[in-house]
VOGU-3710 file (C-alpha; in Angstrom, 3 decimals, decimal comma):
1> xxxxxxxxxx> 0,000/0,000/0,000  0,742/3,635/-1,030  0,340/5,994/2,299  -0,204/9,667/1,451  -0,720/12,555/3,846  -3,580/15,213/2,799  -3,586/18,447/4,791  -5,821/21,716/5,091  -5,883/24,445/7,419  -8,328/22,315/10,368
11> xxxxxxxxxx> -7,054/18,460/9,721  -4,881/16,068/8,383  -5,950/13,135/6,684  -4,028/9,738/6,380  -4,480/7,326/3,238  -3,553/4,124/2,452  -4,160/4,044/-1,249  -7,312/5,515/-1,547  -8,488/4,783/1,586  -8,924/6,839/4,648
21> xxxxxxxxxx> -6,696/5,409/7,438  -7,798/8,430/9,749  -8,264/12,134/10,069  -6,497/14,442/12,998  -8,473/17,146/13,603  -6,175/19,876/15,164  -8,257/23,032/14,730  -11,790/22,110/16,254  -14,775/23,868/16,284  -16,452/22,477/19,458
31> xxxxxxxxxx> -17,862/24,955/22,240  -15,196/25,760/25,029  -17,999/23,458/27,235  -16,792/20,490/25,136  -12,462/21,439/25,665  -11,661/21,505/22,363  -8,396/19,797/21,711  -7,182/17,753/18,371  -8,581/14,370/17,887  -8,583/10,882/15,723
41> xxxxxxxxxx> -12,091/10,837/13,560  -12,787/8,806/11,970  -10,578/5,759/12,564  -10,987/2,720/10,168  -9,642/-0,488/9,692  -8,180/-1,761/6,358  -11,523/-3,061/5,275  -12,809/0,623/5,604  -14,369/-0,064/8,703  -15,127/2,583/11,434
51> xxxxxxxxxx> -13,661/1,783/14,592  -14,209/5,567/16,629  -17,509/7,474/17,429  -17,364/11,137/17,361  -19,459/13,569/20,165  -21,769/11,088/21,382  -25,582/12,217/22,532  -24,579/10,882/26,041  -20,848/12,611/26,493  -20,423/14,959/23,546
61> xxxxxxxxxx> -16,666/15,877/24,783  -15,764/12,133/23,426  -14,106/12,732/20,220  -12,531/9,301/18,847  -9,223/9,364/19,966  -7,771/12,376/21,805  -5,558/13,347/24,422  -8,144/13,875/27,266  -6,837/14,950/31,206  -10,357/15,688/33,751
71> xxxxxxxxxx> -8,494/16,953/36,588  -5,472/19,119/36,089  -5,114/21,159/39,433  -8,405/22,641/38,980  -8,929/22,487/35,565  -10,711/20,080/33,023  -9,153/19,256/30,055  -11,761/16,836/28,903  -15,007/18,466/28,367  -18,558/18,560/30,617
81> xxxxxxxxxx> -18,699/18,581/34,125  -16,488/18,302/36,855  -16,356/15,894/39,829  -15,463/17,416/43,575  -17,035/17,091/46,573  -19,084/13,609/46,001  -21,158/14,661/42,163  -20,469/16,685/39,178  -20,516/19,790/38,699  -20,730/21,913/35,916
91> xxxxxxxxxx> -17,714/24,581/36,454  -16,237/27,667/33,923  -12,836/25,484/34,011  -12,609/23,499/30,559  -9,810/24,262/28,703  -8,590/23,609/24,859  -5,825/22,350/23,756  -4,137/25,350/21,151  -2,438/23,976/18,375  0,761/26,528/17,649
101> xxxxxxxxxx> 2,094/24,397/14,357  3,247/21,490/12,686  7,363/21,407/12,461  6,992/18,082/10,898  4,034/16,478/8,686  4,888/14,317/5,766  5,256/10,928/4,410  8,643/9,075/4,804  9,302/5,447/3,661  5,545/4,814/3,731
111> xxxxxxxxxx> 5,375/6,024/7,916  2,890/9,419/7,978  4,928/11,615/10,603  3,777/14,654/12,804  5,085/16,600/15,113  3,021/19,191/16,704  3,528/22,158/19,097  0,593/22,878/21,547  -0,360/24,931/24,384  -3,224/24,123/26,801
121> xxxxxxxxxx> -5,152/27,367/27,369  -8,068/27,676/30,279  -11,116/29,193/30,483  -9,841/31,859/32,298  -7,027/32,229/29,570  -3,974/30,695/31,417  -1,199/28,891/30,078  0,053/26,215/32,390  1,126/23,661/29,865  3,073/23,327/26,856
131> xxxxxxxxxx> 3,169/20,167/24,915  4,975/18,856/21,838  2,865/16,043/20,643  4,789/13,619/18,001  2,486/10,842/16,292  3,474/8,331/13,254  1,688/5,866/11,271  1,890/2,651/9,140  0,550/-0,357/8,014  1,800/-3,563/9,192
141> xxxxxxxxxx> 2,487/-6,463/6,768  0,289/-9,644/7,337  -1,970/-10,276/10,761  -4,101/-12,588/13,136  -8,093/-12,606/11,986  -10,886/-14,721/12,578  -11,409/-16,919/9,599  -13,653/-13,711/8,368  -11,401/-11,599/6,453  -7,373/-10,970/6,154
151> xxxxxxxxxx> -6,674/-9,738/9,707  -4,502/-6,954/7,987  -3,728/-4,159/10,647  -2,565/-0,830/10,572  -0,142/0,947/13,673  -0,833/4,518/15,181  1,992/5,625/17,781  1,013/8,728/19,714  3,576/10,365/22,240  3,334/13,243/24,357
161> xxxxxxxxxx> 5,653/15,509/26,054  3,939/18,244/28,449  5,779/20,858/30,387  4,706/22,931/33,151  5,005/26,378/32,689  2,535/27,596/35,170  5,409/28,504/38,137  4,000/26,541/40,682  3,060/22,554/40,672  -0,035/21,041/39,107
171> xxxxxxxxxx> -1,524/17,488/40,938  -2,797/15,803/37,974  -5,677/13,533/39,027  -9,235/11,511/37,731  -12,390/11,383/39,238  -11,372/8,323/40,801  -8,732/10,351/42,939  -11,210/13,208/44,083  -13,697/10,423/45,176  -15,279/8,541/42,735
181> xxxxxxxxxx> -15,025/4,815/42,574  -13,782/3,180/39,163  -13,863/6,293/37,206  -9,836/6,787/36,893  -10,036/7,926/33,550  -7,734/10,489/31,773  -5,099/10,293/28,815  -5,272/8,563/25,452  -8,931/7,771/25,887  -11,174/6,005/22,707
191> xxxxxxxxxx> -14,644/5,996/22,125  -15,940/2,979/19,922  -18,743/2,673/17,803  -22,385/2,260/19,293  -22,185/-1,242/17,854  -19,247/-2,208/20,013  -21,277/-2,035/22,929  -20,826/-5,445/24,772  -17,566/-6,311/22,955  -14,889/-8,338/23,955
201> xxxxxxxxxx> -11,563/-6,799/26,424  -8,680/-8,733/26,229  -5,176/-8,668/28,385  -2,410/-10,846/28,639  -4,262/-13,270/31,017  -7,339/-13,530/28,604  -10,622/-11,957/27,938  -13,406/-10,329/29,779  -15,323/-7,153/30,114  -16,212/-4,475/32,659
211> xxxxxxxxxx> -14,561/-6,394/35,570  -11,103/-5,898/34,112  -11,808/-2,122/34,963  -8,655/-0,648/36,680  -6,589/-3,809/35,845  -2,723/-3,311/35,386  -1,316/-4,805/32,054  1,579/-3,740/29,589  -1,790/-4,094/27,142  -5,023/-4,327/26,449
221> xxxxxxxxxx> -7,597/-4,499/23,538  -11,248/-4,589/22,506  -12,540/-6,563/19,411  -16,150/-5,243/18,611  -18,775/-5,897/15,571  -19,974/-3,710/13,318  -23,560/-2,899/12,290  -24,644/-3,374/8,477  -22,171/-6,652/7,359  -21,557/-7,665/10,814
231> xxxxxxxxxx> -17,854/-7,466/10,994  -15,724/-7,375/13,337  -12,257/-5,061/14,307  -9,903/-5,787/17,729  -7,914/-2,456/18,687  -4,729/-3,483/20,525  -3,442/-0,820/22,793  0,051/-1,070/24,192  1,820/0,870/27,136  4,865/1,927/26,985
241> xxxxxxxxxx> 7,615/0,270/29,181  9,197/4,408/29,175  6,196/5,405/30,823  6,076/6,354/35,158  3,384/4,215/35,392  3,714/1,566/33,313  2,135/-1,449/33,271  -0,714/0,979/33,416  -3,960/0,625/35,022  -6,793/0,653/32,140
251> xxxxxxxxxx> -9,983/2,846/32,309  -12,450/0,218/30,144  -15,684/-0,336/29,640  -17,965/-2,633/27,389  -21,361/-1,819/28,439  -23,125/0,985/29,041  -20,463/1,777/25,538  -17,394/0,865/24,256  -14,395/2,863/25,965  -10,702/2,314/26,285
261> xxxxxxxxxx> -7,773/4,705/27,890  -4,364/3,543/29,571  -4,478/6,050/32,399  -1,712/6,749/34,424  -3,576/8,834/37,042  -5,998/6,565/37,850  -6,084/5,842/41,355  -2,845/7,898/42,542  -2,482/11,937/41,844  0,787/13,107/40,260
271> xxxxxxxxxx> 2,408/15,945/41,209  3,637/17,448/38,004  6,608/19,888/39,454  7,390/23,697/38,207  9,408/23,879/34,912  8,922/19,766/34,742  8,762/17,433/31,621  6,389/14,268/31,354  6,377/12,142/28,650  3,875/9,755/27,648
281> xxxxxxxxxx> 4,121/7,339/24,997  1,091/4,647/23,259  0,779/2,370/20,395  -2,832/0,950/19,240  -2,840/-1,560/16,362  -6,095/-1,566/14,829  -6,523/-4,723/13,024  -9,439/-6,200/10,987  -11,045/-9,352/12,743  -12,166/-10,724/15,648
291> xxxxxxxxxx> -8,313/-11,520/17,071  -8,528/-13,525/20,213  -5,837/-12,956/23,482  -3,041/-15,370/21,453  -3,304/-13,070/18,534  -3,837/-9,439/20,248  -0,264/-10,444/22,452  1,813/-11,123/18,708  -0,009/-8,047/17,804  1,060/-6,259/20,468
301> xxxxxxxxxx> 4,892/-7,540/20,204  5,091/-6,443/17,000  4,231/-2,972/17,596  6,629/-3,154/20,081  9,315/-4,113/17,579  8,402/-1,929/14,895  9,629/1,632/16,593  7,744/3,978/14,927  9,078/7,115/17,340  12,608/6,258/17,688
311> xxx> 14,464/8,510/20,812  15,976/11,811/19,100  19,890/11,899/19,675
//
């Protein structure tokens, strides 16, 4: 396959061929209630099928994929209410996520590259984070599938490096932190597709659903069907082994909706220190087929091996 980069003044779009691997959005138009911030949408599989849902009726700040932090001192960097004090609340504190500009986005030996300046703005108009946000893409030769199609799969690798600029420390936290049981979420979060509702989560000690909420693994994935033909698509995410918290503790759901998000803050705040760097660092295969636990761990080994965001010298 051919992979191609198309870019206007809001988004970028990814290709393989003529078809549309994804679009990053990094000039929204959402209300400031929503935290506007760049996101993945649509996602698809090889096959063309859609693996991300986009503002949702029942939690319009979910965009597809996107860099999404609830509790950042006091401020919300993921849309809608926030929780204190036992309940939600809706507060003026949700802040965007500013892109500043692209100092790399092209196409070289068939991996789409970006790397992205940003600054997180409040709603008050503060700055207390920079970020430099570098993301590649490919498609991986051969896969694991179900018997129902080629099991071909495709490799997005997101990293993140914020700094605190604010002068004074930040505790970066989830709802789970200020109170609220099994709602750690917060970081690389993904929204599937109504129709994944009830899918399957799988780890390295086999598959399950809602239970493995708040579980610890070096990955995890979700294999889903989709409405219309009835196929199916596994996303494999992978933690990095560079990351503080790693193996990281997974914010997932099946039911009431399809959710996924490696979340490093979810039971334990972080105090993010004046002047400091943190870097965070993901891979998520997303693979046509229904792959099973066997499959999703080669998967996930050989994003591992294939270094799309190699250390800078």
């Amino acid at each position: 396959m051919v992979i191609s980069l198309r870019h206007d003044e809001t988004e970028v779009t990814a290709l393989a061929d003529d078809l549309e691997l994804f679009r990053y959005v990094y000039r929204p138009g959402e209300a400031q209630l929503e935290s506007p911030r760049p996101f993945f949408h649509p996602v698809r599989t090889l096959r063309g099928d859609l693996v991300t849902l986009y503002r949702p009726h029942d939690h319009v700040w979910h965009k597809g994929i996107a860099l999404s932090l609830p509790h950042v001192g006091t401020e919300n960097f993921w849309g809608g209410p926030t929780f204190r004090n036992g309940a939600y609340a809706q507060e003026h504190n949700d802040g965007a996520m500013r892109h500043d500009g692209f100092d790399v986005a092209d196409v070289k030996d068939d991996v789409v590259r970006l790397d992205e300046r940003l600054t997180w703005v409040t709603e008050s108009g503060q700055t207390p984070v920079t970020e430099r946000r570098r993301i590649a893409a490919t498609v991986l030769p051969d896969g694991d599938g179900d018997g129902g199609g080629d099991g071909a799969a495709w490799l997005l690798a997101f990293e993140t490096t914020l700094v605190n600029i604010s002068g004074a420390q930040i505790v970066i936290g989830s709802p789970t932190t200020a109170g609220r049981p099994n709602a750690g979420y917060g970081g690389l979060f993904w929204r599937g597709p109504r129709s994944f509702t009830g899918g399957t989560v799988m780890t390295p000690d086999g598959a399950g659903s809602d239970e493995l909420m708040g579980m610890r693994a070096p990955w995890l994935a979700f294999a889903g069907r989709h409405d219309e033909h009835g196929r199916s698509s596994t996303l494999v995410f992978r933690d990095s082994p560079a990351n503080f918290s790693y193996p990281s503790q997974w914010f997932v759901r099946s039911t009431p909706f399809a959710a996924v998000c490696p979340a490093p803050f979810f039971d334990t705040e972080f105090p993010f220190d004046a002047d400091a760097a943190l870097t965070l660092r993901y891979e998520i295969a997303v693979a046509d087929g229904s792959l099973d636990p066997a499959a999703c761990a080669r998967l996930a080994e050989r994003a591992a091996a294939r270094d799309l965001l190699p250390a800078e010298e």
